[in-house]
C-alpha positions as CSV (number, residue, x, y, z in Angstrom):
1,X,95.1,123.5,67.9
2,X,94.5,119.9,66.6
3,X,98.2,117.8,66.1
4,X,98.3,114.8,64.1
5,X,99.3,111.4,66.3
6,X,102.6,109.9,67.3
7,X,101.2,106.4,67.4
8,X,102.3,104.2,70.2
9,X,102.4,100.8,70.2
10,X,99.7,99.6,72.0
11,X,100.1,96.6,74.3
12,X,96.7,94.7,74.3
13,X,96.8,92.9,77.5
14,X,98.6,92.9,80.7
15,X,98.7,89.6,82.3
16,X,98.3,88.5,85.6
17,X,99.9,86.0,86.8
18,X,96.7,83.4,87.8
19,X,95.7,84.4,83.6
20,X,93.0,87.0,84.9
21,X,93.7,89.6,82.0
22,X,93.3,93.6,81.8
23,X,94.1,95.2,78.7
24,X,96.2,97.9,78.5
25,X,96.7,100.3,76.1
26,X,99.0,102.6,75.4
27,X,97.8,105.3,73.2
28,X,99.0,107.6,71.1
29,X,100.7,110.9,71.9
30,X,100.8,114.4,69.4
31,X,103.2,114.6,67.0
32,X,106.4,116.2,68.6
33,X,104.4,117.1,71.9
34,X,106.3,116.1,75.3
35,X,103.1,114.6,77.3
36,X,104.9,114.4,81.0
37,X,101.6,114.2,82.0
38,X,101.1,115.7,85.8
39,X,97.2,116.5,86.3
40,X,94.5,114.2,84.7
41,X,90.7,113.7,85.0
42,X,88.0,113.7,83.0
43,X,86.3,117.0,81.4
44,X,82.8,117.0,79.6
45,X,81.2,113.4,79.7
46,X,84.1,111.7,77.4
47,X,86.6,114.2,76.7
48,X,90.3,113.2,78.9
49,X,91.9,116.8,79.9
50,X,95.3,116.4,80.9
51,X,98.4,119.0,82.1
52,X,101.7,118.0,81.8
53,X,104.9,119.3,84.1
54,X,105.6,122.3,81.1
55,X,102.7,124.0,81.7
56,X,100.7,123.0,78.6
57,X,96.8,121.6,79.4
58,X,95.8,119.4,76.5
59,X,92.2,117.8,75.4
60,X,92.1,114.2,74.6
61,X,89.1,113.2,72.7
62,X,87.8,109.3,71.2
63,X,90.0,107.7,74.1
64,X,86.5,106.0,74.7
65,X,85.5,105.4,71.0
66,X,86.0,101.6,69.4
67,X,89.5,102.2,68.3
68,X,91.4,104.4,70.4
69,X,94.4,105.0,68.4
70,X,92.4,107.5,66.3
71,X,92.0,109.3,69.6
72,X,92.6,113.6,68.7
73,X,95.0,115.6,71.1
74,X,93.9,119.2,71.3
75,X,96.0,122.0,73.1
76,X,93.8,124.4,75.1
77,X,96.8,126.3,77.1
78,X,100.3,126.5,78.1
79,X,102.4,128.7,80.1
80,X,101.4,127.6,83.6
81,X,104.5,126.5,85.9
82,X,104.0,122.8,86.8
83,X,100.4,122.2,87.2
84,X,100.7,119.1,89.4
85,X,96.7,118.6,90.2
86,X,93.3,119.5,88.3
87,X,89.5,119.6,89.7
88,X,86.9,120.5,87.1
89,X,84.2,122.8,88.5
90,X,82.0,122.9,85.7
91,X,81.8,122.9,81.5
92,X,83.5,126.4,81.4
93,X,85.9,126.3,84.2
94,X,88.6,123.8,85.9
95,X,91.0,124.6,89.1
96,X,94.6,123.8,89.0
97,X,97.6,124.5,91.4
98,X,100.6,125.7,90.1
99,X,103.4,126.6,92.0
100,X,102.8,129.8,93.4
101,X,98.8,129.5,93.6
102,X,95.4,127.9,92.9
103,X,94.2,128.6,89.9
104,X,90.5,129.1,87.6
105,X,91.2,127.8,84.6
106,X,88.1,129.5,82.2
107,X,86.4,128.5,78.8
108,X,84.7,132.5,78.1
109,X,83.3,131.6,74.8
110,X,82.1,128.2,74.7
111,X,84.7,126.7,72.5
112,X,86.5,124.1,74.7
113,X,90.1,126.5,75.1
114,X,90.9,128.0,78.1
115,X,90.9,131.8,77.6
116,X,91.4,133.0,81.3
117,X,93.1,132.2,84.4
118,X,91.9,133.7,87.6
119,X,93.9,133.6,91.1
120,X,92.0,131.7,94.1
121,X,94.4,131.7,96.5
122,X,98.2,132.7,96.7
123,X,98.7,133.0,100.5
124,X,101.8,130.8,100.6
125,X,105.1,131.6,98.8
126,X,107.9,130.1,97.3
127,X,111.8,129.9,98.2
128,X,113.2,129.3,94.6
129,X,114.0,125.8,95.1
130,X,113.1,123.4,92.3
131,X,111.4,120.8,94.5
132,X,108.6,123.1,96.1
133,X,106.1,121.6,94.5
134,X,102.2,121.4,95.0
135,X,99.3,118.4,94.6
136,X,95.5,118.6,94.8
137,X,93.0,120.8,94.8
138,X,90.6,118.0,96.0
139,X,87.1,118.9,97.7
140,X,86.6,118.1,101.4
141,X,83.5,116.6,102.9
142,X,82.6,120.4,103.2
143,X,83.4,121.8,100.1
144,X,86.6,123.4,101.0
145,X,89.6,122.8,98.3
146,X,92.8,120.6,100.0
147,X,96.4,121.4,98.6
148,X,99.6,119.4,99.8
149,X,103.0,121.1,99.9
150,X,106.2,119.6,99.4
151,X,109.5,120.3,101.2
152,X,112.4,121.8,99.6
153,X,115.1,119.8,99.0
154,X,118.5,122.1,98.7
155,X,118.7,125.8,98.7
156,X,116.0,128.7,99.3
157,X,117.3,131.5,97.6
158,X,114.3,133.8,98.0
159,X,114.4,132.6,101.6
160,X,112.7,129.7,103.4
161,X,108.5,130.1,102.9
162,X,106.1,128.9,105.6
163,X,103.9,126.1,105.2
164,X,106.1,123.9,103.1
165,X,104.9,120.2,104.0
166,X,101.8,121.0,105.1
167,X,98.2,119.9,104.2
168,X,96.5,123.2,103.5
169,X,93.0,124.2,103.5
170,X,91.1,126.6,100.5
171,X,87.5,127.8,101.9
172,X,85.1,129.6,99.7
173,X,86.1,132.7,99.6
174,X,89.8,131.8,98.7
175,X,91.3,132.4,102.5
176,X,94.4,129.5,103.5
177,X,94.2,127.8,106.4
178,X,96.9,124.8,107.6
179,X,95.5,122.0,108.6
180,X,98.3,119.2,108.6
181,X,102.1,119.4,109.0
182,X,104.9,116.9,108.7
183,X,104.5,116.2,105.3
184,X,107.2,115.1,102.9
185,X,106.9,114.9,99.4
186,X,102.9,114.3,99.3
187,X,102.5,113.6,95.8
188,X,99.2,112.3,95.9
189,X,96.2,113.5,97.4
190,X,92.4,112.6,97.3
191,X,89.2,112.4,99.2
192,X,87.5,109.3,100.0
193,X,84.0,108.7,99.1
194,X,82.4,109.4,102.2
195,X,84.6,112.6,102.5
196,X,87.5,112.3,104.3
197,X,90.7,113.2,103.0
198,X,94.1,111.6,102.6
199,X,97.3,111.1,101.0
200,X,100.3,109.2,99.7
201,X,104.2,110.2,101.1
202,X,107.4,108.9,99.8
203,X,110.0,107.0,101.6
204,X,113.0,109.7,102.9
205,X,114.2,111.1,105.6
206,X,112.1,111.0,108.4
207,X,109.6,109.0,106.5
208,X,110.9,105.5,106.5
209,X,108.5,104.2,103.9
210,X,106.4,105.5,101.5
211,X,102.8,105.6,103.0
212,X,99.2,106.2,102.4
213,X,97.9,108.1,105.3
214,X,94.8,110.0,106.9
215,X,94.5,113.6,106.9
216,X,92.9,114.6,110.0
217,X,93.4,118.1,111.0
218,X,95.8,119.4,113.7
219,X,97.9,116.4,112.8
220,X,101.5,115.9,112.7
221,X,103.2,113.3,109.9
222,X,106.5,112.9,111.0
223,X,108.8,115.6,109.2
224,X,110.1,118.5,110.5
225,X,110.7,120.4,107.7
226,X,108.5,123.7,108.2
227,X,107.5,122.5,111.6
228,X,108.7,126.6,112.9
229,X,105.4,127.8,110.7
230,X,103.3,126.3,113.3
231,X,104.5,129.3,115.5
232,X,102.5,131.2,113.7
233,X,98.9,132.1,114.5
234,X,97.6,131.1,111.4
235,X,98.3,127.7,113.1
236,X,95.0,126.8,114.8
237,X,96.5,124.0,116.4
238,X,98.5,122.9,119.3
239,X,102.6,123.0,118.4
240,X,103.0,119.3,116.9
241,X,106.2,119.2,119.1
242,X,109.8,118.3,117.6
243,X,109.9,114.8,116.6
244,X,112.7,112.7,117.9
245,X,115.9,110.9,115.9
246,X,115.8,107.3,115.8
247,X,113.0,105.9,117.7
248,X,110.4,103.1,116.5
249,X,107.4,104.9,114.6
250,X,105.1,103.5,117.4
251,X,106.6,104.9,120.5
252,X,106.5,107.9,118.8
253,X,103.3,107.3,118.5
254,X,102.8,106.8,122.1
255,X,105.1,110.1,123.4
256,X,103.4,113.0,120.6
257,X,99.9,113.3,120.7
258,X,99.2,114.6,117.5
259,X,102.2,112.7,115.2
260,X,100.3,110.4,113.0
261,X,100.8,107.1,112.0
262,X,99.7,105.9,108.6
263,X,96.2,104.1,107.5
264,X,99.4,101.7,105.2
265,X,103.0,101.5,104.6
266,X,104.2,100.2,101.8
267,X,106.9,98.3,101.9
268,X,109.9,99.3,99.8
269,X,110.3,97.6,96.9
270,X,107.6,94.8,97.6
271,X,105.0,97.7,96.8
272,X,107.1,100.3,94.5
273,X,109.1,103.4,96.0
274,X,107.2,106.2,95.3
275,X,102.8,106.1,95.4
276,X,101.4,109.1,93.9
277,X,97.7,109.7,92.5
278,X,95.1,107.0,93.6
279,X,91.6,106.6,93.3
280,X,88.8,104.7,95.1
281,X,87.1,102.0,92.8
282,X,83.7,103.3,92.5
283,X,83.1,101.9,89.0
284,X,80.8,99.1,90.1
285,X,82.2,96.4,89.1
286,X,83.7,97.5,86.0
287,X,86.9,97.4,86.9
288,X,87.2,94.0,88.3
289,X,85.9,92.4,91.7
290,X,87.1,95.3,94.2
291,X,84.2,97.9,94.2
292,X,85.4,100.8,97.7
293,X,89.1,99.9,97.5
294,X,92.1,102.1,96.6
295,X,94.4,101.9,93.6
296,X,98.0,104.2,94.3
297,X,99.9,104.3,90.8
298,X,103.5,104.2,91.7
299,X,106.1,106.8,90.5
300,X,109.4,104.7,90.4
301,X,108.1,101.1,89.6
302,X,105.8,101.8,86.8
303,X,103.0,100.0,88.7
304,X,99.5,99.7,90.0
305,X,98.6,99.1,93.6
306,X,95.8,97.6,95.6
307,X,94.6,99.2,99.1
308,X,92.1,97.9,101.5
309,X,90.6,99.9,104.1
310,X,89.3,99.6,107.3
311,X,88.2,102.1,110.2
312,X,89.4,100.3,114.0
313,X,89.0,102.2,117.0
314,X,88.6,105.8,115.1
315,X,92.0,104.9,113.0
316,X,91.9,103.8,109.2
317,X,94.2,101.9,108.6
318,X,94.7,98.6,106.1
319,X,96.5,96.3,103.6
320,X,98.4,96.5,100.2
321,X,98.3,94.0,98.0
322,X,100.1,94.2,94.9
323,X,98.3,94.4,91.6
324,X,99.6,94.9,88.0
325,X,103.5,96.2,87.0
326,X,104.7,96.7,83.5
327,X,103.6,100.1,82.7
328,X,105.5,101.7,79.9
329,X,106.8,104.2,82.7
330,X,106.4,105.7,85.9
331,X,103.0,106.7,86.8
332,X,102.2,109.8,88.8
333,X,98.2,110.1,88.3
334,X,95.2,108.3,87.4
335,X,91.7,108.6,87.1
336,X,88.2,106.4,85.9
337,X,87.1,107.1,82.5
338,X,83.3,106.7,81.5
339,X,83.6,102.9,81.2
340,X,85.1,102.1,84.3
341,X,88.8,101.8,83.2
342,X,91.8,103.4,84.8
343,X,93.6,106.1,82.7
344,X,97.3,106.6,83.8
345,X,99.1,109.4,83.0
346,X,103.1,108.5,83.0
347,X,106.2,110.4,83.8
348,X,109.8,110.0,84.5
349,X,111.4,113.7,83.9
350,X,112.5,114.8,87.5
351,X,113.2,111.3,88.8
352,X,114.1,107.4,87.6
353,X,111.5,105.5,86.9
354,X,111.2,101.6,85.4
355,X,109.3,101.3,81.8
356,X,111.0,101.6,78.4
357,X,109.2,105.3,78.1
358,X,109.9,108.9,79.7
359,X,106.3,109.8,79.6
360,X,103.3,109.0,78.2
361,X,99.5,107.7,79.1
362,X,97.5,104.2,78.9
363,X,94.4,103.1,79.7
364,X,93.7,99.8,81.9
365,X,90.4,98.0,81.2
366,X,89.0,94.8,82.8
367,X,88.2,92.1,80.6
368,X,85.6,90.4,82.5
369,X,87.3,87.5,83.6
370,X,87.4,87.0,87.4
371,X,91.2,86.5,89.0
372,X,92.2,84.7,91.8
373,X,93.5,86.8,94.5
374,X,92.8,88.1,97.8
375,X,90.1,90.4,98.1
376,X,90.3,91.8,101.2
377,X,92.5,91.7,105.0
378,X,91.4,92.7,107.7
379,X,91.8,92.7,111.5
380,X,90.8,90.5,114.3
381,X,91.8,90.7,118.3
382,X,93.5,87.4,117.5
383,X,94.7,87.2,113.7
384,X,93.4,88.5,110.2
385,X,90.5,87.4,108.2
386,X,91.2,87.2,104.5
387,X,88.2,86.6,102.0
388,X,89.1,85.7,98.4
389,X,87.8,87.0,95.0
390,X,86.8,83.1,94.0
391,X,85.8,79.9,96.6
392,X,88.8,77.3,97.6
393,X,89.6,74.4,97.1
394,X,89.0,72.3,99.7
395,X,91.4,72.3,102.7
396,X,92.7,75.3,100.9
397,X,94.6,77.2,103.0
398,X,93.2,75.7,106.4
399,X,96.7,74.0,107.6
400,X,98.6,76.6,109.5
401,X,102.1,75.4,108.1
402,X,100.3,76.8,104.7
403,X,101.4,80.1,106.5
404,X,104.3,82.5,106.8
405,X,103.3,85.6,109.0
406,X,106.0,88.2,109.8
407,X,105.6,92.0,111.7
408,X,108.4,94.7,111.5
409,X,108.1,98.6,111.7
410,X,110.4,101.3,110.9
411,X,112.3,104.3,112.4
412,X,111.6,107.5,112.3
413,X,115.4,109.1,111.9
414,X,117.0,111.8,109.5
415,X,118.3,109.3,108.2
416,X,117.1,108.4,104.1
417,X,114.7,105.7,104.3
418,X,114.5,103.4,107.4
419,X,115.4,99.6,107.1
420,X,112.5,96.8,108.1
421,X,113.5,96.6,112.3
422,X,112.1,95.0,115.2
423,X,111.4,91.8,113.0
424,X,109.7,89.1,114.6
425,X,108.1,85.6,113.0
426,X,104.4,84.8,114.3
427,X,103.1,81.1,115.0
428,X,99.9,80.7,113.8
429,X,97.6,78.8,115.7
430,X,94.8,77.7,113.6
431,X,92.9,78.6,110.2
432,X,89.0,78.6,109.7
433,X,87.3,78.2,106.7
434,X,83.9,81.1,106.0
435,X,81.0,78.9,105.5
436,X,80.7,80.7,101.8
437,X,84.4,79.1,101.3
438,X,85.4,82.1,100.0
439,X,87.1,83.4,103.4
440,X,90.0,82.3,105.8
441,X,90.1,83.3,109.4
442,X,94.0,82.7,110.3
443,X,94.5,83.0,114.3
444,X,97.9,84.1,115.6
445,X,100.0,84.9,118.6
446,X,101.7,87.7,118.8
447,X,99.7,90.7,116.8
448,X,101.6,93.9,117.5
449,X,100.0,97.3,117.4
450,X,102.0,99.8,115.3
451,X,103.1,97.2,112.9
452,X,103.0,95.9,109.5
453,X,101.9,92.3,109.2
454,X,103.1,90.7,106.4
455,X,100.6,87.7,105.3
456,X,102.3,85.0,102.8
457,X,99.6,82.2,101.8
458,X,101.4,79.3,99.8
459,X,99.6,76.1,98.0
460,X,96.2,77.8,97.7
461,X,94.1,77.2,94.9
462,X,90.3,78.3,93.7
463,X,87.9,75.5,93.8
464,X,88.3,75.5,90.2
465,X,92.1,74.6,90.4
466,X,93.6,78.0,89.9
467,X,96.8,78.9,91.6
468,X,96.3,82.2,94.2
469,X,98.0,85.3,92.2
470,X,99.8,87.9,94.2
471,X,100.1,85.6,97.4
472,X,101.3,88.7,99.7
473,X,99.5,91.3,101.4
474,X,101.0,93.5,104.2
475,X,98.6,94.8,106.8
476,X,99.4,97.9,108.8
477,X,97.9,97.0,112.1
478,X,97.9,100.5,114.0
479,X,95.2,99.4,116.2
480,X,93.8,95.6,117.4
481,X,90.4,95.2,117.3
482,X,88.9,94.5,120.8
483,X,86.1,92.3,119.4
């Protein structure tokens, strides 16, 4: 079924602050269709295929073409209960979770329409609550499909289901297996390029900031909602214990074995409220100057975030930098197209969310132009060294008063959201300059494992006399490098 277009306006470019530019386009949506778009990726070289949240799965074809806004929406299905994640297999055939299973989506004849829908797996249930929702599949370094379950929030009135908050595991022939508990509202999940897999949580109770955080199996991520299904023997793991009420994340850290501290935090507000789809930047180099890092697209704020990774002592863990706001509305998934740019598909029906639009999906393409920003924190046994997408100035940076460092952590309580505590200023001690003058080394007393670092730069410029955009980046140090 081929609708004509509800054009949107389109907003050519998105400006950074330091004049860098990306262009952004907001394209146009079917006549009368309701696009809450929920699942997104791309399907057949250059055709976008999209869900939304009411169960329709849509083709988008000539978002790639020289003028967009003649771009033709297609309808291939509807009828599915909130498809929140989509993995294409092949031409014919896609996976999708809904809410009560994982699904084969499959083209029988060839002519781009889903005629079938097989079950892969149904081995969890449902309680009847409205906020049991589902994310993924994704494929693990070993082929095996990953889901993430969300709690309920309210009444079960078909009782309370196991495995709600839990990382779950799909092998090949279609058999669940837990993996990770504790989860929250896990509304993104994906693997990294050299397989691992991990995901982004919301800030609530028991999680007192939204996070991006490492799935490693057997582990425990801080909620106790559903914590009783790992009395059961499909659990393969030892009982994550009970968490307790109102102690610093990184004693708990210290006193359960398995809980799980996060690779980042993101700090509320400074970097959104609620991450959900990201996607690591393997476009090389068409999307800008960060090739392996992570963009999170942001629920509430209507925004793009930066992530930069690193492995210390066995734990990933890293920095968010802010990136681009001003999306028409909240964004809960995102994936590359063909050319390298970022496709976003936008919701706000469920929850509040900033941008003059309740749903919708744009398209973010670099323009070529190199910003002026950090590139990349990461951790030393005595400080951080940042490198910078462009060479300073001279002296840039290299006076330690140039310098505002601060380190805080949160609770874990039942408590909704936890405030910044345990705040403490650190002195830095000296800066050095990388011999490329594109990197600072910025020494410190003071470093404190468990905590985020939050690194504010002031008065730097480019060698080219450009002001430093986005002069904040907040480093979760879980673990000090010992060399």
């Amino acid at each position: 079924m081929l609708l004509p277009l509800l054009l949107a306006a389109a907003s050519p470019v998105a400006q950074s602050p330091d004049g860098a530019e990306w262009a952004l386009q907001t394209l146009p949506l079917p006549e009368g269709g309701v696009i809450e778009v929920s699942a997104l990726t791309m399907w057949r070289e250059d055709v976008v295929l999209l869900a939304t949240r009411r169960g329709e799965v849509w083709s988008v074809s000539g978002v790639f073409d020289d003028d967009p806004m003649d771009c033709t929406w297609r309808k291939l299905m509807e009828g599915l209960q909130e498809p929140l994640g989509v993995l294409v297999e092949d031409d014919r055939s896609v996976l999708m979770v809904q809410r009560g299973e994982l699904s084969r989506l499959i083209d029988e004849d060839g002519d781009g329409a889903f005629d079938l829908v097989e079950t892969v797996c149904d081995d969890w249930y449902v309680g009847g609550n409205y906020h049991e929702y589902n994310f993924g599949p994704v494929r693990g370094g070993d082929g095996d499909l990953w889901l993430t379950t969300n709690r309920a929030f309210g009444g079960q009135p078909f009782g309370a289901p196991k495995w709600r908050g839990f990382a779950l595991r799909i092998d090949a022939e279609g058999n669940m297996h837990p993996e990770c508990s504790g989860l929250r509202s896990p509304a993104g999940v994906n693997a990294a390029p050299w397989g691992d897999l991990f995901y982004t949580d919301n800030q609530g109770e028991w999680c007192g900031a939204s996070k991006l955080s490492h799935l490693v199996p057997g582990s425990f991520h801080g909620h106790p909602f559903g914590i009783e299904s790992c009395n059961d023997d499909l659990w393969p793991y030892p009982h994550p214990g009970q968490p307790p009420n109102r102690v610093l994340m990184p004693k708990v850290a210290e006193d359960l074995p398995h809980f799980q501290l996060p690779a980042v935090w993101f700090p509320y507000d400074e970097m959104g409220r609620s991450p959900a789809g990201f996607v690591w930047d393997q476009t090389g180099g068409r999307f800008g100057p960060y090739e392996g890092q992570v963009f999170v697209v942001d629920q509430f704020a209507a925004e793009v975030l930066r992530v930069c990774l690193e492995e210390v002592d066995g734990h990933w863990q890293g920095a968010c930098i802010p990136f681009r706001k001003g999306l028409s509305c909240g964004a809960i998934r995102c994936c590359w197209g063909p050319d390298g740019s970022l496709l976003i598909g936008e919701t706000d029906r469920g929850w509040a969310s900033k941008g003059s639009e309740t749903f919708g999906l744009e398209r973010l393409s670099w323009t070529g132009e190199n910003p002026f920003e950090i590139h990349t924190v990461s951790a030393r046994p005595d400080g951080f060294h940042l490198s910078f997408t462009q060479a300073l100035a001279p002296g840039a940076g290299e006076d330690p008063a140039a310098w505002s460092v601060e380190s805080y952590t949160y609770m874990l309580h039942s408590d909704y959201g936890s405030p910044e505590v345990d705040r403490a200023t650190l002195a830095v001690s000296g800066v050095e300059r990388d011999a490329d003058g594109k990197g600072l080394t910025v020494h410190m007393d003071g470093l404190r494992s468990g905590y985020v670092h939050e690194l504010r730069p002031s008065g730097i410029q480019s060698a080219s006399g450009v002001d430093l955009a986005n002069a904040r980046a907040y480093y979760t140090l879980v673990r000090i490098p010992k060399d």
